[in-house]
C-alpha positions as CSV (number, residue, x, y, z in Angstrom):
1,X,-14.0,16.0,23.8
2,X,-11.8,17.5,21.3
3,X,-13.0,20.3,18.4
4,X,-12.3,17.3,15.8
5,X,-14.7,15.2,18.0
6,X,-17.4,17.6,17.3
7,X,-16.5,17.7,13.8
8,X,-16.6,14.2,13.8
9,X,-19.9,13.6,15.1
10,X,-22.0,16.0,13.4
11,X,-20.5,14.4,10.2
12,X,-21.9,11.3,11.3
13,X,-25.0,12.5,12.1
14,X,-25.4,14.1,8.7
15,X,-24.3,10.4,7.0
16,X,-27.2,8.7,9.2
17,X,-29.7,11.4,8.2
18,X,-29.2,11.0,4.5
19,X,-28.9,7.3,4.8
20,X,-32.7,7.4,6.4
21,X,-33.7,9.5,3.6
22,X,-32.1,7.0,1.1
23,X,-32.3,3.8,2.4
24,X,-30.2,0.8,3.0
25,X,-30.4,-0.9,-0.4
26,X,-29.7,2.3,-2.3
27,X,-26.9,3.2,0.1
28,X,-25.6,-0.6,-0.4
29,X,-26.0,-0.3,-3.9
30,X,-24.6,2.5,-4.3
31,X,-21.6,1.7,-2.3
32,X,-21.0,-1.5,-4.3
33,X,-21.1,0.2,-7.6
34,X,-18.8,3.0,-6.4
35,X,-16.2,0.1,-5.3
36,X,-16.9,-1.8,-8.2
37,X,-16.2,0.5,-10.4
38,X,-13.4,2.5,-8.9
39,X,-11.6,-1.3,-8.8
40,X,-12.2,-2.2,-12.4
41,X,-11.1,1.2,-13.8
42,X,-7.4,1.0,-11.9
43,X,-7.4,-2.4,-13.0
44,X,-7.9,-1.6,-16.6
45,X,-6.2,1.5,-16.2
46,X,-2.8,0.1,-14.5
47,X,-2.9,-2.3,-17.6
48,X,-3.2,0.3,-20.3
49,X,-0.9,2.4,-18.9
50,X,1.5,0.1,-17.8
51,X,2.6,2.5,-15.0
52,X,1.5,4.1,-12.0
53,X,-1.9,6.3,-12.2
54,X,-1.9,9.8,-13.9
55,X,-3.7,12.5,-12.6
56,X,-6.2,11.9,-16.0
57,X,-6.2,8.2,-15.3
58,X,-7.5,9.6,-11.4
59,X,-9.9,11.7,-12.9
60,X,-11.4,8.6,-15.3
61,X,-11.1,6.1,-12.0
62,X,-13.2,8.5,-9.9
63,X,-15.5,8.9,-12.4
64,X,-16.3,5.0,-12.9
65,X,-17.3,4.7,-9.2
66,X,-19.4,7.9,-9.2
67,X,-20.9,5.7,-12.7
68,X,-20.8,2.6,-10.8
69,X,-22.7,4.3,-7.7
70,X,-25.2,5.9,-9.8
71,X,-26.3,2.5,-11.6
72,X,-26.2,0.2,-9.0
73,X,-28.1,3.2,-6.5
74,X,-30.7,3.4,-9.0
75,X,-31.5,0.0,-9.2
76,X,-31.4,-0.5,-5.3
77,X,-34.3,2.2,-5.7
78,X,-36.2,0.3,-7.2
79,X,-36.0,-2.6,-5.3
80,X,-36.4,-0.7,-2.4
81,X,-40.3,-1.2,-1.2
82,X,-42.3,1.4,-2.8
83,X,-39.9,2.3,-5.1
84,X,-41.5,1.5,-8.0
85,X,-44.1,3.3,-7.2
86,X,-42.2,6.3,-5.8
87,X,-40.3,5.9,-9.4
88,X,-43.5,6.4,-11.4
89,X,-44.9,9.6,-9.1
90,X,-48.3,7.3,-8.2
91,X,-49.7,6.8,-4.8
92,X,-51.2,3.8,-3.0
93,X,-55.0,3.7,-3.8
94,X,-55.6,2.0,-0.1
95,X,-56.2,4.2,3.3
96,X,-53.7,5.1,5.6
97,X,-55.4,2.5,7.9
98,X,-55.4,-0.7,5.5
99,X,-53.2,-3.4,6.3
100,X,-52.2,-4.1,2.9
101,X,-50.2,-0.1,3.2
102,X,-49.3,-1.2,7.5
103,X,-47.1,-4.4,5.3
104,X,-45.8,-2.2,2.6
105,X,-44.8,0.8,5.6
106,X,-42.9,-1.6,7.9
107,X,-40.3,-2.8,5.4
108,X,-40.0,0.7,4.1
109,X,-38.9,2.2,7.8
110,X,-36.7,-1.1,8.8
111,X,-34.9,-0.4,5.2
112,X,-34.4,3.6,6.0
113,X,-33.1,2.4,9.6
114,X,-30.6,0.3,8.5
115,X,-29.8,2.8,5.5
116,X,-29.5,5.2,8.6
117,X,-26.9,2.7,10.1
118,X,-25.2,2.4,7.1
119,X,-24.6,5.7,6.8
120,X,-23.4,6.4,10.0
121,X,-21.2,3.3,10.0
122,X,-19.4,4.4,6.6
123,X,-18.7,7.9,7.5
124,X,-17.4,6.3,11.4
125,X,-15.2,3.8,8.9
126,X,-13.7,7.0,7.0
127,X,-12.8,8.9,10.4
128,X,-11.0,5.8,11.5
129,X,-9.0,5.2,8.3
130,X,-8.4,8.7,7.7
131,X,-7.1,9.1,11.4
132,X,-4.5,6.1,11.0
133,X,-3.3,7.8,7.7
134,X,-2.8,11.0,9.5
135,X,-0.9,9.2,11.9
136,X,1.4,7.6,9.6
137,X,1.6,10.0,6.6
138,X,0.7,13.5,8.3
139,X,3.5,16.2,9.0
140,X,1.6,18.9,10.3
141,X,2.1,18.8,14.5
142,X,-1.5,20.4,14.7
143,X,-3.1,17.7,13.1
144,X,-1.1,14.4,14.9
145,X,-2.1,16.3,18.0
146,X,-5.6,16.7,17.1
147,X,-5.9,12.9,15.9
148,X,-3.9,11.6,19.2
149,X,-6.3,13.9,21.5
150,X,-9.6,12.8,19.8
151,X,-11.6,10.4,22.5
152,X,-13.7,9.2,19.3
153,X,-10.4,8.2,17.2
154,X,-9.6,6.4,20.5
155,X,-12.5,4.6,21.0
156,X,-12.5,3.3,17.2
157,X,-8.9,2.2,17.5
158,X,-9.9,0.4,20.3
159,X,-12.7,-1.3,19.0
160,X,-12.2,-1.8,15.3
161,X,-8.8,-3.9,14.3
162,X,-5.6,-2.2,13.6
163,X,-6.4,0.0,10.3
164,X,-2.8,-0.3,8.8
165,X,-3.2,-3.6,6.7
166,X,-6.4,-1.6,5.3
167,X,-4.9,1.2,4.1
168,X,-1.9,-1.0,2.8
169,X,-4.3,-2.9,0.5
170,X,-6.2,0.8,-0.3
171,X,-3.0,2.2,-1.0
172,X,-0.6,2.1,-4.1
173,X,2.1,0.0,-2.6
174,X,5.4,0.9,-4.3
175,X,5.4,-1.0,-8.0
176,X,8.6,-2.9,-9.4
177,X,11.0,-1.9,-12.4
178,X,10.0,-4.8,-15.0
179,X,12.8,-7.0,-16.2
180,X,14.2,-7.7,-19.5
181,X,16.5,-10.8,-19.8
182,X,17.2,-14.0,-19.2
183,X,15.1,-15.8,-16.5
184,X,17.7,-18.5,-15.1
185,X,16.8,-22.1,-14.1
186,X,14.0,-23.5,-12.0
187,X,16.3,-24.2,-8.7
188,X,13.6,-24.6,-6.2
189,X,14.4,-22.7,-2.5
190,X,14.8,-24.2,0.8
191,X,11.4,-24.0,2.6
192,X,12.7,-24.3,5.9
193,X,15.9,-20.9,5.8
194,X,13.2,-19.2,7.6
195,X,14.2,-21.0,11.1
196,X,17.9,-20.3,10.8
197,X,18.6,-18.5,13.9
198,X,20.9,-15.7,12.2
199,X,18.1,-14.5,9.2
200,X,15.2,-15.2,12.1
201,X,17.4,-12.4,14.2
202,X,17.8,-10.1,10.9
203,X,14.2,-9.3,11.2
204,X,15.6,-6.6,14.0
205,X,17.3,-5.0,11.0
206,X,14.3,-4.9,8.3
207,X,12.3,-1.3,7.8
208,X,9.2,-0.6,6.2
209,X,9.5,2.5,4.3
210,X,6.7,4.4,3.7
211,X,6.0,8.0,2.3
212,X,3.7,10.0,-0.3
213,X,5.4,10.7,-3.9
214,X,2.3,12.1,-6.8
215,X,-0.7,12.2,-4.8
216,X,-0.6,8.0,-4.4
217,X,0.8,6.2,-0.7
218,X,4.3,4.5,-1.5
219,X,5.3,1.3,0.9
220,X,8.5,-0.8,0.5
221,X,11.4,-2.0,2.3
222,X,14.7,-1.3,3.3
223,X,17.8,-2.5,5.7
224,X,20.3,-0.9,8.4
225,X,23.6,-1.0,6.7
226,X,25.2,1.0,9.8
227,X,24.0,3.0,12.6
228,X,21.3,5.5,11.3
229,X,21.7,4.4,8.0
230,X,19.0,2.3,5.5
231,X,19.6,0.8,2.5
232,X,16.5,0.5,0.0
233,X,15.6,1.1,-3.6
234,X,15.8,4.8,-5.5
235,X,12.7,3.9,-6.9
236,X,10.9,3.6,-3.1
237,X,11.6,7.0,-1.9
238,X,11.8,8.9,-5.9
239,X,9.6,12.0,-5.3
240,X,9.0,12.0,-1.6
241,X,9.5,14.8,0.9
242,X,8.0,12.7,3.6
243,X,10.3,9.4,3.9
244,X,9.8,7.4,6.8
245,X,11.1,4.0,7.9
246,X,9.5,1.7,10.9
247,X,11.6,-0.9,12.3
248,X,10.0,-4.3,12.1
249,X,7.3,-2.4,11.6
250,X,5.6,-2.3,14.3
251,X,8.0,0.4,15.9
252,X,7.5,4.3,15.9
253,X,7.9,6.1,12.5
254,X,11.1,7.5,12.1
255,X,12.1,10.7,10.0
256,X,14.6,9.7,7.3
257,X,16.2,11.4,4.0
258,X,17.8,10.2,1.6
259,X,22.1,11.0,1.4
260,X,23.0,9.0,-1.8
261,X,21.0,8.3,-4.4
262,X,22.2,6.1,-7.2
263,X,19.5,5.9,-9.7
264,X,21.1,3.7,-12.3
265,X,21.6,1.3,-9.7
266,X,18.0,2.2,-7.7
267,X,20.0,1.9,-4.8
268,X,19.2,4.8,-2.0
269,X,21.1,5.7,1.1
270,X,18.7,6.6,4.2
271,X,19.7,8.6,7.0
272,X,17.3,8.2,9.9
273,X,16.6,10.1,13.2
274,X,17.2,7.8,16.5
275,X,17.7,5.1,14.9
276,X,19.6,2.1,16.7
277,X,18.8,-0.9,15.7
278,X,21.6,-3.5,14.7
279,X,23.3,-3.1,10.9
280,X,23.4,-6.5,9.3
281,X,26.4,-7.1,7.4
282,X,27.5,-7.6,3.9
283,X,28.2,-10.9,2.3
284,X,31.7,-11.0,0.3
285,X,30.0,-12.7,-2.6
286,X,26.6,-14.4,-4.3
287,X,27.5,-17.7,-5.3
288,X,24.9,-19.7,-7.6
289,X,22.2,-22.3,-5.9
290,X,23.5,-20.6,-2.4
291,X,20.5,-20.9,-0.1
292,X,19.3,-17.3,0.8
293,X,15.7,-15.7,1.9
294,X,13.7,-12.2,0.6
295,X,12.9,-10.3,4.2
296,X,10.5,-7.5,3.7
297,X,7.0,-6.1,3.7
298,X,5.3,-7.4,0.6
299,X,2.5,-5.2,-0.3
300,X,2.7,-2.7,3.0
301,X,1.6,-5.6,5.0
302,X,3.5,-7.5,8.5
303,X,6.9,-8.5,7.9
304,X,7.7,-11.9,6.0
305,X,10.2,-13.9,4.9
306,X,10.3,-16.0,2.0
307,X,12.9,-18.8,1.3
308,X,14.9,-17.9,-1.9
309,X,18.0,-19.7,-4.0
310,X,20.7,-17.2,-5.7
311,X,20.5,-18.3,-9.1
312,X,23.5,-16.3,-10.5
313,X,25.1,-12.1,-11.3
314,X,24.5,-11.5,-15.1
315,X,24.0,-8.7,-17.1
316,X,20.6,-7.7,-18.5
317,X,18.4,-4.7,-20.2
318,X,16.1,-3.1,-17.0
319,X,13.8,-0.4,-18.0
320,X,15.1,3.1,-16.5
321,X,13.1,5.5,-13.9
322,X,13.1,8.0,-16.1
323,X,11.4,7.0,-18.9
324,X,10.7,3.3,-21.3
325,X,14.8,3.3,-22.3
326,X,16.4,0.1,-21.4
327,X,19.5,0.1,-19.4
328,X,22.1,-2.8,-19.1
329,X,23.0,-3.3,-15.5
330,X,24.5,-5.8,-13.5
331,X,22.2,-7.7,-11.3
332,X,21.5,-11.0,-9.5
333,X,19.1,-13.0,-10.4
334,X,17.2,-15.6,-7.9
335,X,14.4,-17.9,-7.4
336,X,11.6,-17.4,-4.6
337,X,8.5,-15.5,-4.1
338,X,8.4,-11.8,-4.6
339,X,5.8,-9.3,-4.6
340,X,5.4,-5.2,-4.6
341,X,6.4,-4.0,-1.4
342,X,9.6,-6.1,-1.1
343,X,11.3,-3.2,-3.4
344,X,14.2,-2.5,-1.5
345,X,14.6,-5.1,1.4
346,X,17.8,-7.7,1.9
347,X,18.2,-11.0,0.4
348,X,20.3,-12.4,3.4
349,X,22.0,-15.6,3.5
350,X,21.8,-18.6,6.1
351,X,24.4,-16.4,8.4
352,X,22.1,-13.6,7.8
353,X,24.4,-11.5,5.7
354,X,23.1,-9.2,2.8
355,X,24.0,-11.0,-0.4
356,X,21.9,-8.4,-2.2
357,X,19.3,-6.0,-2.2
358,X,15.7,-6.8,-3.7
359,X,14.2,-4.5,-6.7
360,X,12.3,-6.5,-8.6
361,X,10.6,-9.3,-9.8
362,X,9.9,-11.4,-12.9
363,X,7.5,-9.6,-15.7
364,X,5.7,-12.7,-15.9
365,X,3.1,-12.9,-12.8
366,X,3.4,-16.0,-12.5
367,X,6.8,-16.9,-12.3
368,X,8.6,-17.3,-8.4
369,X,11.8,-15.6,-9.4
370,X,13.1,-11.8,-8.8
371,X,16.1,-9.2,-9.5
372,X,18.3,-7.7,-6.7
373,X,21.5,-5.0,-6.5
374,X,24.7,-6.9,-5.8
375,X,26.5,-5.4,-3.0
376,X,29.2,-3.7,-5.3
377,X,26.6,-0.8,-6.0
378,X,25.7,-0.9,-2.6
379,X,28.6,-0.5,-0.8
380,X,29.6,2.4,-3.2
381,X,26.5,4.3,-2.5
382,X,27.3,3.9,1.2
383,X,31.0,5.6,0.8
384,X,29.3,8.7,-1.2
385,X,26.5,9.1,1.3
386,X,27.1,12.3,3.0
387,X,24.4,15.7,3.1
388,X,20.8,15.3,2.6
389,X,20.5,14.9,-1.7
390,X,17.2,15.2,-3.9
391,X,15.7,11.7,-4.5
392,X,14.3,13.1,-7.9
393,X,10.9,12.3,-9.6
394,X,8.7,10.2,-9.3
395,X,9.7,6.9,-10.6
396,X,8.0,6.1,-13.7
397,X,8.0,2.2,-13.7
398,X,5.3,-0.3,-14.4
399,X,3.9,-2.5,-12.1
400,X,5.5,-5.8,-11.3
């Protein structure tokens, strides 16, 4: 066993002791309030804002679970048996030996045994999400070595289901630029694009992109336009030192930075170590109601492809990275299903060429229609891509 081992199971052992102090419902409790609240202040928050969280925002977000905990503990304390009564400072008035106290005892240890379960449970569900972020967002050698090494971290990952799709729902996935402009028509996709052999075999050319920009997880997609390069949004990669890409997904992370940057555009230029998988090519135009499909990683999770229809290339008012100004741009416009985490992938024909490259989707939630670069920006950003460039701030963009 390993030093983080060690480290690891005394941790656990101090969870279970002060769950057996504090019980299972107070520790349930608890643990619903903190979730509770923490998920009703982002929520509220994200809306207010209308952009990613602030380090204030953070601050208030924490502090509604730690409210949440506190309110719903409190009240699991007095459910608890004997809380009441522990609540009030008064004692039973019946001897140790009564069977009225023997009833009111046994509850009282089965609640602090699971409480002590609980509590070793949670802190054992913390050291394997924490070791699966380490893997995939760490830098330091020292610490992927220690997680790799640990014979607990093992055993949990062996276990417990792949942690990824967790922390892809716990993390921020990368938000979209909203959209000012004309929506289009209603042109409904073909369902069945999907099966075409040529955009089932662009799936080898599809990278999740994942990195840390402001203190939040950022997850999107990206493309090989040529070997060791990747196409994907500005905004993805804005702010991160720590850009990664993972072919298919499933594949080992590979180092990447960014060697053209076109902001106005939010089209980015990857260079990536060892990477060889096939470049998909570039169609020569994006007719309207041609049949096409969004490849990606919505929302950090496995790879997906939904049907889509080009719709049209107009000219429209998108919001800028840098700030609320409006920009006009020129950008295609089509109909499907698109959600956070498709920010950068290909919108690839029935031939599986790149018609254009995904960056956002409608303002209104509830429309199945998105935005994409057409390949003109694109293919200029590949020509200037040359030494490693700056991929500036964080983006500043609302949710999409």
């Amino acid at each position: 066993m390993t030093a983080l081992d060690f480290v690891i199971l005394a941790v656990v052992l101090l969870a279970a002791s002060s769950g057996y102090r504090r019980g299972f419902l107070v520790g349930a409790f608890a643990l619903v309030g903190g979730f509770g609240g923490v998920l009703l202040a982002s929520r509220v928050s994200t809306q207010l804002a209308g952009e990613p969280l602030s380090p204030a925002l953070a601050l208030a977000t924490v502090f509604a679970g730690l409210v949440g905990a506190a309110v719903l503990g409190s009240l699991g304390a007095r459910l608890r048996p004997g809380g009441r009564r522990g609540s009030t400072g008064l004692r039973s008035s019946g001897t140790t030996g009564s069977s009225g106290t023997r009833r009111r005892s046994l509850p009282d240890l089965i609640d602090r045994l699971l409480g002590a379960v609980l509590g070793a449970a949670m802190m054992l569900a913390l050291a394997w999400l924490t070791g699966t972020a380490a893997l995939g967002f760490g830098r330091s050698p020292e610490v992927l070595d220690a997680v790799e090494k640990s014979q607990v971290l093992r055993r949990l990952n062996a276990d417990l289901p792949p942690a990824r799709p967790v922390l892809d729902a716990l993390t921020r996935v990368n938000p979209f630029p909203p959209v000012a402009g004309t929506p289009g028509d209603d042109s409904r996709p073909l369902p069945r694009i999907g099966r075409d052999p040529d955009v089932r075999a662009s799936r080898a050319s599809v990278v999740r992109v994942t990195g840390s920009a402001c203190g939040r997880g950022m997850a999107g997609s990206g493309w090989v336009v040529a070997r060791g390069l990747v196409v994907t949004n500005a905004h993805v990669v804005a702010g991160e030192s720590n850009t990664r890409v993972q072919v298919g997904g499933t594949g080992p992370l590979l180092n990447a930075v960014p060697v053209s940057v076109d902001r106005h555009n939010d089209i980015a230029v990857l260079r990536v170590e060892r990477l060889t998988a096939p470049a998909l090519p570039l169609a020569s135009a994006a007719g309207r109601n041609r049949a096409a499909a969004v490849l990606g990683f919505p929302r950090g999770g496995p790879y997906t492809v939904r049907a889509a229809r080009i719709q049209g290339t107009r000219t429209v008012l998108v919001r800028g990275q840098s700030g609320p100004k409006f920009l006009r741009r020129t950008i295609t416009i089509f109909t499907g299903v698109v959600r956070p985490g498709n920010s950068g992938g290909p919108l690839v024909d029935r031939e599986g060429k790149v018609v254009a490259t995904v960056f956002a989707s409608r303002v209104d939630r509830k429309a199945k229609s998105g935005f994409a670069v057409p390949n003109d920006p694109v293919r200029q950003a590949i020509e200037s891509a040359g030494e490693p460039v700056d991929p500036g701030p964080c983006a500043a963009v609302g949710g999409g």
